[in-house]
ZAMARGU-4260 file (C-alpha; in steps of 0.2 Angstrom, whole numbers, plus 5000, padded with zeros to 4 digits):
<rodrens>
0) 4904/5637/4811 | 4894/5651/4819 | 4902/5667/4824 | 4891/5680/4832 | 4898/5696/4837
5) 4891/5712/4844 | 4893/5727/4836 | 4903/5736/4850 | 4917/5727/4855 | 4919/5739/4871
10) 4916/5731/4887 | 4910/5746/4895 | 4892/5753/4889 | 4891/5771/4881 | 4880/5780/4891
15) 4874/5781/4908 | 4879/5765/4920 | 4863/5753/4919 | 4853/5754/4936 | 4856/5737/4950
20) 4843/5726/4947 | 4839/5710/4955 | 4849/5698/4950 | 4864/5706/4941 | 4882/5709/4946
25) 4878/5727/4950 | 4877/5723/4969 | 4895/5717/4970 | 4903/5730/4959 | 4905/5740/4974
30) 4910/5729/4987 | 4924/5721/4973 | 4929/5740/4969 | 4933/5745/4987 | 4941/5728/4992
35) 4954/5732/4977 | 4955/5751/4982 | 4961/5744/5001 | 4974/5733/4994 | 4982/5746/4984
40) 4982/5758/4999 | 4986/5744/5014 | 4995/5729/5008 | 4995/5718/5023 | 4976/5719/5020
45) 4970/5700/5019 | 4965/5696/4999 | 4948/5690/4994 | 4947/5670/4998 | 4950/5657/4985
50) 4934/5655/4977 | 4935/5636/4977 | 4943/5620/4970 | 4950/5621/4952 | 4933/5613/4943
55) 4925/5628/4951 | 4935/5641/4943 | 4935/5632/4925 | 4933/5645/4912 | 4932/5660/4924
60) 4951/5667/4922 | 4952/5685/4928 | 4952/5697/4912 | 4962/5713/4911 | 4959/5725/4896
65) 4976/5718/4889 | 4971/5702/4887 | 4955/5707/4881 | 4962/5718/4869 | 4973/5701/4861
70) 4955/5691/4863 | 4945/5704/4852 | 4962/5701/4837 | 4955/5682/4834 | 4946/5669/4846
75) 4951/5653/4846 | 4939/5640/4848 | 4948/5626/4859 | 4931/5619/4861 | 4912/5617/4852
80) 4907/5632/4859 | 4915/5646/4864 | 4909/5663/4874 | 4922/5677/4876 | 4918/5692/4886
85) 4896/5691/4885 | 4887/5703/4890 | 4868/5703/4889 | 4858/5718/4895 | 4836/5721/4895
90) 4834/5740/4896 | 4845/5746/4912 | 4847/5725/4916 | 4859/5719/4915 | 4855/5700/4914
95) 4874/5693/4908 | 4891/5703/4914 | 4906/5698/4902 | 4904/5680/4903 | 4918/5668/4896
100) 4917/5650/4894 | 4921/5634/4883 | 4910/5618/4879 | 4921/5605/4873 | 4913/5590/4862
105) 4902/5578/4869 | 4901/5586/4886 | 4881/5588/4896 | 4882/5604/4906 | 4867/5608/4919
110) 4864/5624/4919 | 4857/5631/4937 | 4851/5646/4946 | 4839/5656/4953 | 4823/5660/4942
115) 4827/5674/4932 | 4844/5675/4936 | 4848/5674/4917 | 4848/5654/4911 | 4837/5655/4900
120) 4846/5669/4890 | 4861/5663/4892 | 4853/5646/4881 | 4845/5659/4869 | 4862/5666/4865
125) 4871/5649/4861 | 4856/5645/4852 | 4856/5660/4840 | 4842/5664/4844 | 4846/5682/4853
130) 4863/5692/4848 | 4873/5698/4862 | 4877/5714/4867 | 4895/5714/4869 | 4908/5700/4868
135) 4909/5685/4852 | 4902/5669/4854 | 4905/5655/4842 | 4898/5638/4838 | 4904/5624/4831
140) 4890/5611/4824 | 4891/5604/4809 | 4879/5592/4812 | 4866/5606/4817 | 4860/5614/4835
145) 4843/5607/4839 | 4835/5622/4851 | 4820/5617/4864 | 4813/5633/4872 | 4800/5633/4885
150) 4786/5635/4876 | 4779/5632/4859 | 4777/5645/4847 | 4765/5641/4837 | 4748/5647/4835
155) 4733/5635/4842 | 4726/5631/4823 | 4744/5623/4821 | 4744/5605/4820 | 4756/5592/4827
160) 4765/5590/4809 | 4769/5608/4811 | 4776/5607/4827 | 4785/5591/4820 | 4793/5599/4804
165) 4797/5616/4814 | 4810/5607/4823 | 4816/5597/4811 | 4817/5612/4799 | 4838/5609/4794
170) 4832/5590/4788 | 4817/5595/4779 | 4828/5609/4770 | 4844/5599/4766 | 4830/5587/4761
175) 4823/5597/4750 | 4838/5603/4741 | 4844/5586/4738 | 4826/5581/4731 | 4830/5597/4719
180) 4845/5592/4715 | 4838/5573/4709 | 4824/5583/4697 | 4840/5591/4689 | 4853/5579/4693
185) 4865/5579/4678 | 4884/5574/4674 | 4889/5591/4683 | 4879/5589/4696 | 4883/5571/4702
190) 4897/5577/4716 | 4884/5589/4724 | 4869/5579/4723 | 4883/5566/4734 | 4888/5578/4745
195) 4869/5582/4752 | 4864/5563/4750 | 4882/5561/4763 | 4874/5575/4774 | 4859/5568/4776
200) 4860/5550/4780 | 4876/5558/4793 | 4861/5566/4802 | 4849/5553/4801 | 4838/5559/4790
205) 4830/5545/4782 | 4823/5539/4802 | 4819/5555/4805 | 4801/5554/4809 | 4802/5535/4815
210) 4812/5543/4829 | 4797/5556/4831 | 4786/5543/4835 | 4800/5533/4845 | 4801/5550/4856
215) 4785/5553/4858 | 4781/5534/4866 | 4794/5536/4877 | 4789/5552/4883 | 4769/5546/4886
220) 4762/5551/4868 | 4761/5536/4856 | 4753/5537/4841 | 4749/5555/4841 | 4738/5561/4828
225) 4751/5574/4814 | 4735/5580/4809 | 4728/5588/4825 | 4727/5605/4830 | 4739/5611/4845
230) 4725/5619/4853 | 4717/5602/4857 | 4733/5597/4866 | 4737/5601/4886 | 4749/5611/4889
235) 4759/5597/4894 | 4756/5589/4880 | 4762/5602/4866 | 4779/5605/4880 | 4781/5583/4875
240) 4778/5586/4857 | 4790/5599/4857 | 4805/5590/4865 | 4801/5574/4856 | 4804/5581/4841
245) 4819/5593/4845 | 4824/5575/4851 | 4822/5568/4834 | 4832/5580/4824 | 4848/5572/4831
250) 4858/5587/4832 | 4876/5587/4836 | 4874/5601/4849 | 4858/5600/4859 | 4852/5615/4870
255) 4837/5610/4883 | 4826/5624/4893 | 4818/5615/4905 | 4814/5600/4895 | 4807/5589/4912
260) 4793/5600/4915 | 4777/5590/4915 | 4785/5575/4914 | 4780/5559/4925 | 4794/5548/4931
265) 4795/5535/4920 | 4797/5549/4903 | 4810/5557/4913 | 4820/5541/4916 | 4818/5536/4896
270) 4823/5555/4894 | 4838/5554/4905 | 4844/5539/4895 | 4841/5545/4879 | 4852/5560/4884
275) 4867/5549/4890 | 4865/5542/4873 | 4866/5556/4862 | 4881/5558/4852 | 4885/5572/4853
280) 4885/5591/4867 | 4871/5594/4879 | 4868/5611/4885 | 4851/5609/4896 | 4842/5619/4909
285) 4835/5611/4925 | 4829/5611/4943 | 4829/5593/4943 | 4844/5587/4955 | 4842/5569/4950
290) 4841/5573/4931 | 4858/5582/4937 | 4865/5568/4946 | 4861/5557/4932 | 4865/5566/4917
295) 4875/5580/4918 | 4896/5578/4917 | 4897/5596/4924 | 4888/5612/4931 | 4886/5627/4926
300) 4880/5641/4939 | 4872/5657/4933 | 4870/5671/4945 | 4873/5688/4949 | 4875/5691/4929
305) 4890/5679/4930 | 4893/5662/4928 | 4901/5649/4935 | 4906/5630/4930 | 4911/5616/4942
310) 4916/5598/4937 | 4912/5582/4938 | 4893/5584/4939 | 4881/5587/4952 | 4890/5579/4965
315) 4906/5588/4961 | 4894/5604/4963 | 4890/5600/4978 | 4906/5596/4985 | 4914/5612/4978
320) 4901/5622/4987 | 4903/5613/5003 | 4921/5618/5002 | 4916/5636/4997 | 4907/5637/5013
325) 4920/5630/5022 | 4934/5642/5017 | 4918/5656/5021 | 4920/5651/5039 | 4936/5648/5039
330) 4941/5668/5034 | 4927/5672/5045 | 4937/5664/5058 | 4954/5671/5054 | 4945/5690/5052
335) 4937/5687/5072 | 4955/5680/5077 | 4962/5695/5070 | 4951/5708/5077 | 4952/5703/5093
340) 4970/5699/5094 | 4971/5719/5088 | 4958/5721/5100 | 4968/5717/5115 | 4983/5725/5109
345) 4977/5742/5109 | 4972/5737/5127 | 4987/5731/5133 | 4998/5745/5126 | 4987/5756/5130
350) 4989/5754/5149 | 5007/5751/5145 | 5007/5770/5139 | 4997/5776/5156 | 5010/5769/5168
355) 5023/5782/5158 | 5023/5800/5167 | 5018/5813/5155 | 5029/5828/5150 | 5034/5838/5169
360) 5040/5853/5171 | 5059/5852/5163 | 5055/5837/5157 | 5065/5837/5142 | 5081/5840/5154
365) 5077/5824/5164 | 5083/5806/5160 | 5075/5788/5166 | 5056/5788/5170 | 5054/5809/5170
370) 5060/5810/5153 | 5046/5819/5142 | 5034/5805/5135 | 5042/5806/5115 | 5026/5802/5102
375) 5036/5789/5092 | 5038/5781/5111 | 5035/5762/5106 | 5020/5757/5116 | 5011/5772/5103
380) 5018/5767/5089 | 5010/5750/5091 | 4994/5758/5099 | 4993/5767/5082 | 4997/5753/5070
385) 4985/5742/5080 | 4971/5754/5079 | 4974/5758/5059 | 4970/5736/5058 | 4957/5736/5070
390) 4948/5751/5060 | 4951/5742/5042 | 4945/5724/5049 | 4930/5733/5058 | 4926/5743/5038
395) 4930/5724/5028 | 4922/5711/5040 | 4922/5693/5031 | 4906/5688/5036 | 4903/5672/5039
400) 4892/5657/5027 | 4874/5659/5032 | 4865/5648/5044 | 4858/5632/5039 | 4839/5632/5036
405) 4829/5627/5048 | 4810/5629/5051 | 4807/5637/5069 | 4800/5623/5083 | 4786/5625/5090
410) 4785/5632/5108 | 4779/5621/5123 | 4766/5633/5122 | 4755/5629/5107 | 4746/5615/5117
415) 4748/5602/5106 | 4761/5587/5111 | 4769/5572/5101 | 4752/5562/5095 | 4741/5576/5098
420) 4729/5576/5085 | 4731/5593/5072 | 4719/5591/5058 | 4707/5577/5052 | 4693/5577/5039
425) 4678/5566/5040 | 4668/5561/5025 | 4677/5577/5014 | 4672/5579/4997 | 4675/5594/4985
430) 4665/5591/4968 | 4674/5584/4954 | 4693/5586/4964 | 4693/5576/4979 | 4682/5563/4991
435) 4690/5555/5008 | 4682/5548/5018 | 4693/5549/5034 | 4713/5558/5036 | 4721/5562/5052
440) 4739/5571/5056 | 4745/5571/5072 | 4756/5582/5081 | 4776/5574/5074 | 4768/5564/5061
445) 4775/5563/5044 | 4764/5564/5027 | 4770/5561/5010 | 4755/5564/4996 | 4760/5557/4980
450) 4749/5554/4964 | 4747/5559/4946 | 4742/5579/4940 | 4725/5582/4942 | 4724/5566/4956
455) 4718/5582/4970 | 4733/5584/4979 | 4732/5604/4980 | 4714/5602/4980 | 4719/5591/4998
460) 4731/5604/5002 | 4721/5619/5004 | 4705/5611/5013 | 4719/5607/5025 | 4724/5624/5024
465) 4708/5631/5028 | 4709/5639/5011 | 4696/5629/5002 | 4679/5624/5010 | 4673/5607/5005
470) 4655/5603/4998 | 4653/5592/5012 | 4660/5583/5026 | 4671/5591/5042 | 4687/5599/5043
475) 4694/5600/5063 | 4713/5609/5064 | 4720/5612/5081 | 4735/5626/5080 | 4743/5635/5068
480) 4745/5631/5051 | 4757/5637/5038 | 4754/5634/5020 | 4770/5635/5007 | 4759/5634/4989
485) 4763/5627/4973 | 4756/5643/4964 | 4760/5660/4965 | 4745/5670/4970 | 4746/5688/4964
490) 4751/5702/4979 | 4733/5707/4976 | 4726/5691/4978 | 4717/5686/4995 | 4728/5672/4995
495) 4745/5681/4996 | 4748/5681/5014 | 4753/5698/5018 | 4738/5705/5008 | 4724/5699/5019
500) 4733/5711/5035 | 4737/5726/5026 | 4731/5738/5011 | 4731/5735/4994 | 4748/5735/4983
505) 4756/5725/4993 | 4768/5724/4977 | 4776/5741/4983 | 4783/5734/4999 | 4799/5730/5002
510) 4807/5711/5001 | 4812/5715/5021 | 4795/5726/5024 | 4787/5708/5018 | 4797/5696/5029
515) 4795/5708/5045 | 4776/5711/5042 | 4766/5706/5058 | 4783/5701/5068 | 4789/5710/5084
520) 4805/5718/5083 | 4818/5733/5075 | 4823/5734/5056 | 4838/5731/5060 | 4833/5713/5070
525) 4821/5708/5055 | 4837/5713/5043 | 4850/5702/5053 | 4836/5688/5054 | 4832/5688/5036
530) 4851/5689/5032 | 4855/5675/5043 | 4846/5662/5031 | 4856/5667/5015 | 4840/5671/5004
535) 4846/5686/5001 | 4858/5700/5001 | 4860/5714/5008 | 4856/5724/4993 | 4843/5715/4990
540) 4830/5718/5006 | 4827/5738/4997 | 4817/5728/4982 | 4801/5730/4979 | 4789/5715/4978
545) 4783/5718/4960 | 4803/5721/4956 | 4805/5700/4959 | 4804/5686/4949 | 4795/5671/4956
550) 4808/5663/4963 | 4812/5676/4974 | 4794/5681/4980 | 4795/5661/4984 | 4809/5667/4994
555) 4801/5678/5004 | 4785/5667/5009 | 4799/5652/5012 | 4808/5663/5023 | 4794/5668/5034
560) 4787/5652/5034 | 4803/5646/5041 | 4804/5660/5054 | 4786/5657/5063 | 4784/5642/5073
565) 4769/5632/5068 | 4759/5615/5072 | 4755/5609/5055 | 4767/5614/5040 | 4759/5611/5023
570) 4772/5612/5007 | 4763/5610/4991 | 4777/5607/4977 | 4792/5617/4990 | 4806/5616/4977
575) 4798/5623/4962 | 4806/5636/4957 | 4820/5635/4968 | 4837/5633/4965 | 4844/5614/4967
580) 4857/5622/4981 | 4842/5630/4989 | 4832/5614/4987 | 4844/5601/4996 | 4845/5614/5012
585) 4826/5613/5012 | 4827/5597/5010 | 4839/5596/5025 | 4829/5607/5036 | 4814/5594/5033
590) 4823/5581/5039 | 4825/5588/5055 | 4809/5597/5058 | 4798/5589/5074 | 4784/5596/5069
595) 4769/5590/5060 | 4773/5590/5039 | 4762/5583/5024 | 4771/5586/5009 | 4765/5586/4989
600) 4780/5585/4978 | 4787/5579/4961 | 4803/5580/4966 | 4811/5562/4968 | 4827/5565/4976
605) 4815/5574/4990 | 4803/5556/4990 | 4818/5547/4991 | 4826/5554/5005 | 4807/5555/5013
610) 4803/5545/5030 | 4787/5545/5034 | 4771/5539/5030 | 4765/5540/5012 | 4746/5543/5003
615) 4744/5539/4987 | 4729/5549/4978 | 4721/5545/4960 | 4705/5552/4953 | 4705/5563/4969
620) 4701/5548/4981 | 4717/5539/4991 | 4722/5526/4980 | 4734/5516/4993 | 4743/5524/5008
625) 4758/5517/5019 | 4753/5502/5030 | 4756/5514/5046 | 4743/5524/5040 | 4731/5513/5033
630) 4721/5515/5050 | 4719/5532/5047 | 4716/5535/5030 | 4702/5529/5024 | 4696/5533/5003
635) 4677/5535/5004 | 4672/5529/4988 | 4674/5533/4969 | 4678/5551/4964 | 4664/5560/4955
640) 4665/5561/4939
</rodrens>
């Protein structure tokens, strides 16, 4: 058992308060804050909606400073792994707020979120591998914790045996001691010599390196030389080597950052089985939402330093935030049915209250009608009390879920109509990358390029865009195009969008300067629109650029993309980086758009759900294409070399 605590036990940091940053809990402090202040002063105030069904909540159980108190005394560990009360900070960042949960034996969790919302630490902290700040975790594995990060840290001259017997590094030293324990094995010794020899045919040990080589054909690397340098390897190709070998070590608890990254389909189904074979705990990281789907027995959602879990896998995810955002509009519903029934009843009363004469001369002698006007007269009293409600639900609105996505239409206006032609290239080649002989896209048209890396999809992607000039042959585009790249250029780069229409440091604006850049229109219309498509928050539209991570620059590009109508909409890779709850609403707005689309992506829930026509490219030349557009794809001839 592995117990790691934090030196203070305290769950409020000495010292000044860390600063908001993006991504934390610190934008919601104040908004939780007052909603409690305004229950405690006005208890027919409405309470803060359910959060959702039960599998939602799992391991989430409001704290008080009592019940802390008790936990800090001895934590039990009802599960394998167990985090009490986490809290992870970066300099004034705080990345992980007092985070509780349990994983219970033989369980897969996916973990989700936004990039750098915190997954990645939060499977650093399981793993050992960083200490918390606050709060106890404690792991239970006696059969070991096999850790894959994201990269490989190892240095280029390092050779694939290194890489092998680094994650296989609690087998090499358990067999190690037992071979130690054989050159001095002795009558004494016999009952410990046993005990490591029972250890280590429990963990496999002896297969060891057959299930190396096992992984590594299953994952697109057979017969891998142990003798060459990691230098000589693609990056894709050490990220393989890695997870093979992680893979190998057959630990009972097995933590995954990422592992589908640079795998094709066929590795990531031999994956996906191997996982629901493993005999043991999965903890893994993924934007994958099949690998969910296929994998994963529940979800675990990290964001806003806090996290979540909901049950029964990615399905059960989904279906507990579709009721989250049902509830969302239902309290929105009930706070607009509210307001305007308080609404109208200061109305009514109040021309109730006009009809009464005021206060005459004498007044307080007379009786009926001409009596002095009392101020605890009841048409007031409810004037008041209505007023005091219609105040409070006018200073606590519940606001309600954000609007689906969904890409603007294009105006009557651009010129182009259904079977208009947008783009074509003629006789096209860019050295070395890509050769077509002939493509067209027309106006509705649906375009789905698949192929393997390096096959000159992007390459295609940008001539189309206008980004990249061929070597030769003609590029003809009619309207406006809007691009959604794969890559992130820099805010300095002249392929950032906002750069090439204003000044240098581009990084310095605002997220809502960024999205209102070149649109007509107040701040506070660009703010309501940006709200309205639930990228971000509120407190978030202050941020500067360079403040981000990548997921949320992507953000800001998607959401002006989706913002400006468009005759040709380009989306290169469009749910990298996203989160798999972002992804299916893109993928939803997709299925609705009218407009011209050609679409590059890995993602295979998105191919599957795809109608449309299909090219396939390999070697940068169109391989095979769909028999509706085999009239109007045409490959040329062999890619140069």
């Amino acid at each position: 058992m592995t117990t790691t605590r934090a030196t203070g036990t305290s769950d409020a940091p000495t010292g000044p308060p860390p600063r908001p940053a993006a991504g934390d809990a610190s934008c919601d402090v104040a908004r939780r804050t007052d909603r409690a202040r305004t229950q405690e002063q006005d208890p027919a105030a409405p309470r803060p909606q359910d959060p959702g069904p039960a599998e939602g909540r799992e391991g989430m159980r409001p704290s008080s400073p009592r019940t802390d108190d008790r936990r800090r005394g001895a934590l039990r560990i009802p599960g394998q792994l167990a985090l009490d009360q986490i809290t992870k900070r970066y300099a004034t960042r705080v990345v992980l707020d007092r985070v509780s949960l349990t994983v219970k034996p033989g369980e897969r969790l996916g973990v989700i979120g936004d990039n750098g919302s915190g997954k990645s630490t939060l499977l650093k902290l399981m793993a050992g591998a960083e200490r918390p700040d606050n709060g106890e975790l404690v792991a239970v594995a006696p059969g070991g914790v096999g850790y894959l990060p994201q990269s490989l840290e190892l240095p280029p001259h390092a050779t694939v045996a290194d890489a092998v017997d680094l994650a296989l590094a609690d087998l090499r030293e358990l067999e190690a001691r037992m071979r130690a324990a054989e050159r001095s094995l002795g009558e004494a010794d016999l009952e410990a010599y046993a005990a490591l020899v029972a250890r280590f045919e429990a963990r496999g040990g002896y297969e060891a390196d057959v299930r190396v080589e096992v992984a590594l054909h299953g994952l697109g690397l057979p017969g891998l030389d142990r003798g060459r340098a990691l230098g000589t390897l693609s990056g894709g190709e050490r990220s393989r080597l890695a997870l093979a070998a992680t893979l190998a070590s057959a630990p009972e608890l097995l933590l995954l950052d990422e592992p589908t990254n640079d795998l094709d389909d066929q590795a990531t189904a031999w994956l996906e089985r191997r996982l629901r074979a493993h005999r043991g705990t999965v903890v893994v990281i993924t934007h994958d939402r099949m690998f969910l789907d296929r994998v994963t027995t529940a979800v675990l959602e990290v964001a806003d330093g806090r996290v979540r879990r909901y049950g029964d896998g990615y399905a059960g995810y989904l279906a507990a935030k579709a009721a989250e955002r049902a509830a969302q509009a239902q309290a929105h519903e009930e706070w607009r049915t509210e307001l305007d029934r308080h609404a109208a009843l200061v109305a009514a009363n109040a021309d109730r209250l006009a009809a009464i004469p005021r206060k005459t001369a004498k007044a307080g002698m007379g009786t009926g009608a001409w009596r002095a006007r009392s101020r605890t007269h009841g048409a007031a009293g409810r004037i008041r009390q209505s007023r005091q409600r219609l105040q409070w639900l006018t200073a606590h609105p519940a606001p309600p879920p954000p609007e689906p996505l969904r890409f603007a239409t294009v105006p009557a206006t651009s010129g182009t109509a259904a079977g208009d032609e947008v783009a074509s290239l003629d006789g096209v080649v860019v050295a070395g990358r890509l050769h077509l002989e002939s493509l067209t896209v027309r106006a509705g048209e649906r375009l789905l390029v698949t192929g393997p890396n390096g096959a000159g999809k992007t390459t295609l992607m940008r001539v189309l865009a206008g980004e990249l000039r061929p070597d030769a042959g003609r590029v003809r585009r009619a309207g406006r195009v809007g691009f959604f790249r794969q890559d992130e250029p820099g805010t300095d780069d002249p392929r950032w969008p906002l750069h090439r229409h204003g000044p240098a440091g581009t990084a310095h604006r605002t997220v809502l300067q960024a999205y209102a850049h070149g649109l007509p229109g107040s701040p506070d219309e660009h703010a309501d629109a940006l709200l309205a498509l639930g990228l971000f928050r509120p407190c978030d539209l202050g941020l500067r650029l360079g403040e981000l991570s990548y997921g949320q620059r992507r953000r800001v590009e998607l959401a002006r993309l989706v913002s400006r109508p468009v005759d040709l909409l380009l989306l290169d890779e469009p749910t990298n980086h996203l989160s798999p709850m972002l992804a299916e609403q893109l993928e939803e707005a997709l299925a609705s758009y009218q407009g011209a689309l050609v679409v590059v992506t890995h993602d295979r829930r998105l191919r599957a759900a795809f109608t449309g026509e299909r090219l396939e490219l390999a070697g940068g030349a169109a391989a095979a294409a769909s028999v509706a557009g085999a009239n109007r794809v045409r490959p040329g001839g062999s890619s140069p070399a």
